[in-house]
C-alpha positions in Angstrom: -19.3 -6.8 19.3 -18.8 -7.4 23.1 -20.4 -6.6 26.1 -18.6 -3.7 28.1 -15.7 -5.2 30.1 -16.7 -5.5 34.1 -13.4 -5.0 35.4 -10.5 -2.5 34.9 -6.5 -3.5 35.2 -6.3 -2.2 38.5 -9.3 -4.6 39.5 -7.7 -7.7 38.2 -7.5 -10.3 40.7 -10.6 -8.9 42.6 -12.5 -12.0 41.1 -11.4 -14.7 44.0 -8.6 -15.2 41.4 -5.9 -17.8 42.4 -2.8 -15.1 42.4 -0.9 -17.1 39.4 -3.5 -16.6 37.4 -4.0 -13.1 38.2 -0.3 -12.3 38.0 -0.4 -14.0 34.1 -3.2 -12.1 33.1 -1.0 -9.0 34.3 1.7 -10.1 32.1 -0.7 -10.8 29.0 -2.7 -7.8 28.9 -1.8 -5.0 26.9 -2.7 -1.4 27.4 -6.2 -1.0 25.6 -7.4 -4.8 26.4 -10.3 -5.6 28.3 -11.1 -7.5 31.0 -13.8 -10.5 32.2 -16.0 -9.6 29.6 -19.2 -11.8 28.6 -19.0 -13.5 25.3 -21.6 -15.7 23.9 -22.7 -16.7 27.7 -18.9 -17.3 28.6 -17.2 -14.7 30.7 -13.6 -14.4 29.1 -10.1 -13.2 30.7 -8.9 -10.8 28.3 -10.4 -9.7 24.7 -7.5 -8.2 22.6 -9.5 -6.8 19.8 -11.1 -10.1 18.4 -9.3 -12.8 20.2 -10.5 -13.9 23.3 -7.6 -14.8 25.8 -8.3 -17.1 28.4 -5.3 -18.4 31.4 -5.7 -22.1 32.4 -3.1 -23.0 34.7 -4.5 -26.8 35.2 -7.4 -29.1 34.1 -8.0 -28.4 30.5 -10.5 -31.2 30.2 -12.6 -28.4 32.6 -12.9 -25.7 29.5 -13.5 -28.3 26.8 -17.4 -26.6 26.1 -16.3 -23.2 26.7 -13.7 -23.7 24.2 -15.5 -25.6 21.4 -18.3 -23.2 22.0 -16.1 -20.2 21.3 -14.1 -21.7 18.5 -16.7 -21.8 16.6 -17.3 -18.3 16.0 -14.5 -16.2 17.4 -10.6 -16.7 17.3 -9.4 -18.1 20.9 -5.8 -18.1 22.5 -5.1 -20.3 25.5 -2.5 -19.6 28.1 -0.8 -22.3 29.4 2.2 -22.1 32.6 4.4 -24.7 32.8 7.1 -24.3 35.7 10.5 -24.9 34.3 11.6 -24.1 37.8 9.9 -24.2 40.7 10.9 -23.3 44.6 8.1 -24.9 47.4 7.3 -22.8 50.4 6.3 -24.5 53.2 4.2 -22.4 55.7 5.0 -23.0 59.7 2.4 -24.6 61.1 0.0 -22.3 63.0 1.1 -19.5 61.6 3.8 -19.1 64.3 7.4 -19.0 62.9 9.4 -18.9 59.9 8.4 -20.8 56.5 11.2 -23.1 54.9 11.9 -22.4 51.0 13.6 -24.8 49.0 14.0 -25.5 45.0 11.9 -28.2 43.7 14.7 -30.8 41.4 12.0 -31.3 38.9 11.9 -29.0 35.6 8.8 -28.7 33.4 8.8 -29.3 29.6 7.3 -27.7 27.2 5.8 -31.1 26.0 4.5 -31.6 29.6 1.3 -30.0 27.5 0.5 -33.5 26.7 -0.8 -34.1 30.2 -3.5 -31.9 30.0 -3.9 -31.4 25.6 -5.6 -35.2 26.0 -8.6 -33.2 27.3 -9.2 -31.7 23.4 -6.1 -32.6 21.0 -8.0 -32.1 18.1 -9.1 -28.2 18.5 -5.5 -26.9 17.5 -6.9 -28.2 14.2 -9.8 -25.4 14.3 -8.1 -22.3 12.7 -9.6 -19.9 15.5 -7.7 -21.8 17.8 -3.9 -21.4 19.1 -2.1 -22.2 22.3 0.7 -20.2 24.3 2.8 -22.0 26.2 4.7 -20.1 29.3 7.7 -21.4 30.6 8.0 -19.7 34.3 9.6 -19.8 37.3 6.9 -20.0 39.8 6.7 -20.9 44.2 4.3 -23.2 45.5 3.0 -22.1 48.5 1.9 -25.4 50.9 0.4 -25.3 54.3 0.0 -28.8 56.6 -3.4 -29.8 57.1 -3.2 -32.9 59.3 -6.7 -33.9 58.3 -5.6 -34.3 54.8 -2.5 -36.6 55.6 -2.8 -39.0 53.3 -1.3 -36.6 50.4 2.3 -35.5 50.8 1.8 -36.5 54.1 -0.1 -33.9 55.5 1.0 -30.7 52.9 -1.6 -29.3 50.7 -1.0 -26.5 48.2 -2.1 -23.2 49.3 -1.4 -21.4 46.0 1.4 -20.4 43.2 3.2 -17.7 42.7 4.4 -16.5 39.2 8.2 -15.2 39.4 9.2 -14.9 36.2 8.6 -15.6 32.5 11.3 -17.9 30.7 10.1 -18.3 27.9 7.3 -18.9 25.3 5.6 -20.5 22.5 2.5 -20.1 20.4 1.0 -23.2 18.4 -1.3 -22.4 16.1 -1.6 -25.5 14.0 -0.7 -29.6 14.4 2.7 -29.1 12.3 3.5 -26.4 15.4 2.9 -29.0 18.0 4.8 -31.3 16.1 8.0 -29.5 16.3 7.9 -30.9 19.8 8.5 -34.3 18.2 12.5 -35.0 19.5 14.8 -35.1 16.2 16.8 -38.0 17.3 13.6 -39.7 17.5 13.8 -43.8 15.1 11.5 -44.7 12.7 8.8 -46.1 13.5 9.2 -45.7 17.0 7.2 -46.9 20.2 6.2 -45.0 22.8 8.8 -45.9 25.4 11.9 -44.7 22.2 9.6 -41.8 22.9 10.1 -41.3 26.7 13.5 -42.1 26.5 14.5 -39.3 24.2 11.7 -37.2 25.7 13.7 -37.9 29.4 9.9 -38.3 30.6 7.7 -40.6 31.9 6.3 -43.3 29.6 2.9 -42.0 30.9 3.3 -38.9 29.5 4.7 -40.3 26.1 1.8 -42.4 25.6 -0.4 -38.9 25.8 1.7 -37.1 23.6 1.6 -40.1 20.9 -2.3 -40.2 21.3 -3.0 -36.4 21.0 -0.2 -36.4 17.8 -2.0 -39.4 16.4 -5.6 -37.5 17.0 -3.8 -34.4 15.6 -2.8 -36.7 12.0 0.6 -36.1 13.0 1.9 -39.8 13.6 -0.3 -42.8 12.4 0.2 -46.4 14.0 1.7 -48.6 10.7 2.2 -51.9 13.0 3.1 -53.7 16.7 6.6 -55.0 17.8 6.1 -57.0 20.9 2.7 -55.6 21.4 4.5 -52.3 21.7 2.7 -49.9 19.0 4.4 -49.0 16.4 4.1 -44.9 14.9 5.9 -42.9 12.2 5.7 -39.2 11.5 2.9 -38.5 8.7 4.9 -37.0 5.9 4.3 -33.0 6.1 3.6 -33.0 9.2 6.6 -31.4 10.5 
């Protein structure tokens, strides 16, 4: 059905992988999987048996064609790492001395998905399609480039580093990804009563409501204060 796998377990990461990504498709794989195989002109992570694996660890809106491509004849599982704790490493400069470690105060959400689901919020509708969501510890590796001050005043990531796994959650449908939805949540509600029971940005709320509303979760029923209004599409959750 597939083209013989290039590379073997041992070899994963030899691909100029990014070592998060290689470390995740270490945790993934299972014993008898194969590795960057070509699929339909794609070349994919992992194939377990008939579903194609692939690891994204940013910019979803980057496998959109891959993906809709792939749906559309094979069943597809995306990986997705979200750092519910995170510890920044920050190199000495030159290379001369000790690095300084500290943990980050911010903790990623599970519906920090939102952020990058805008790229395709549709496709969870496509029954060959399901998303895994990893909740990890990871380090952020940065390095000061002076020529790049303008960001983080001079610090640039170098790379991430998987620690640990937390946690994890497969959606395989839009009532999945609607469990995400916070209970204490009124009816109708706007997208800043979102934020505020989500403890996140309204930014981020106003993604979420647009990929649930593309999804036929929530559906606008008016305005208050030219604040849309949404409520929860019976049987959706």
């Amino acid at each position: 059905m597939f083209m013989e796998a290039r590379k073997s377990l041992t070899q994963i990461g030899s691909l100029n992988e990014k070592p998060l990504h290689a470390s995740l498709k270490q945790w993934c794989a299972g014993p008898s999987d194969q590795f960057e195989v070509s699929v339909d002109g794609f070349v994919i992570d992992i194939v377990q048996d008939d579903l194609l694996v692939e690891i994204q660890t940013k910019n979803f809106g980057s496998m959109k064609r891959k993906l809709f491509t792939l749906t559309a004849d094979h069943r597809v599982r995306l990986v997705y790492p979200i750092a519910q704790e995170k510890w920044i490493v920050k190199l000495p400069a030159g290379g001369v001395g000790e690095g300084v470690r500290r943990k980050s105060p911010k903790r990623g959400k599970l519906v920090d998905l939102f952020g990058e689901l805008v790229s395709f919020p549709k496709l969870i509708a496509n029954p060959n399609f399901s998303l895994m969501l990893l909740l990890i510890q990871e380090e952020e590796v940065r390095r000061f480039d002076a020529k790049r001050a303008w960001r983080r005043k001079g610090w640039v990531t170098e790379e991430r580093r998987l620690l640990d796994v937390v946690d994890r959650r497969l959606f395989e449908s839009p009532e999945d990804v609607a469990t995400l939805i916070p209970s204490e949540l009124p009816e109708p509600f706007t997208t800043s009563d979102l934020a505020a029971a989500l403890g996140r940005p309204r930014r981020l709320a106003q993604q979420m409501a647009y990929c649930l509303r593309e999804m036929g979760v929530i559906a606008q029923v008016g305005t208050r204060a030219r604040a849309k209004l949404y409520e929860r599409v019976a049987g959706s959750a």
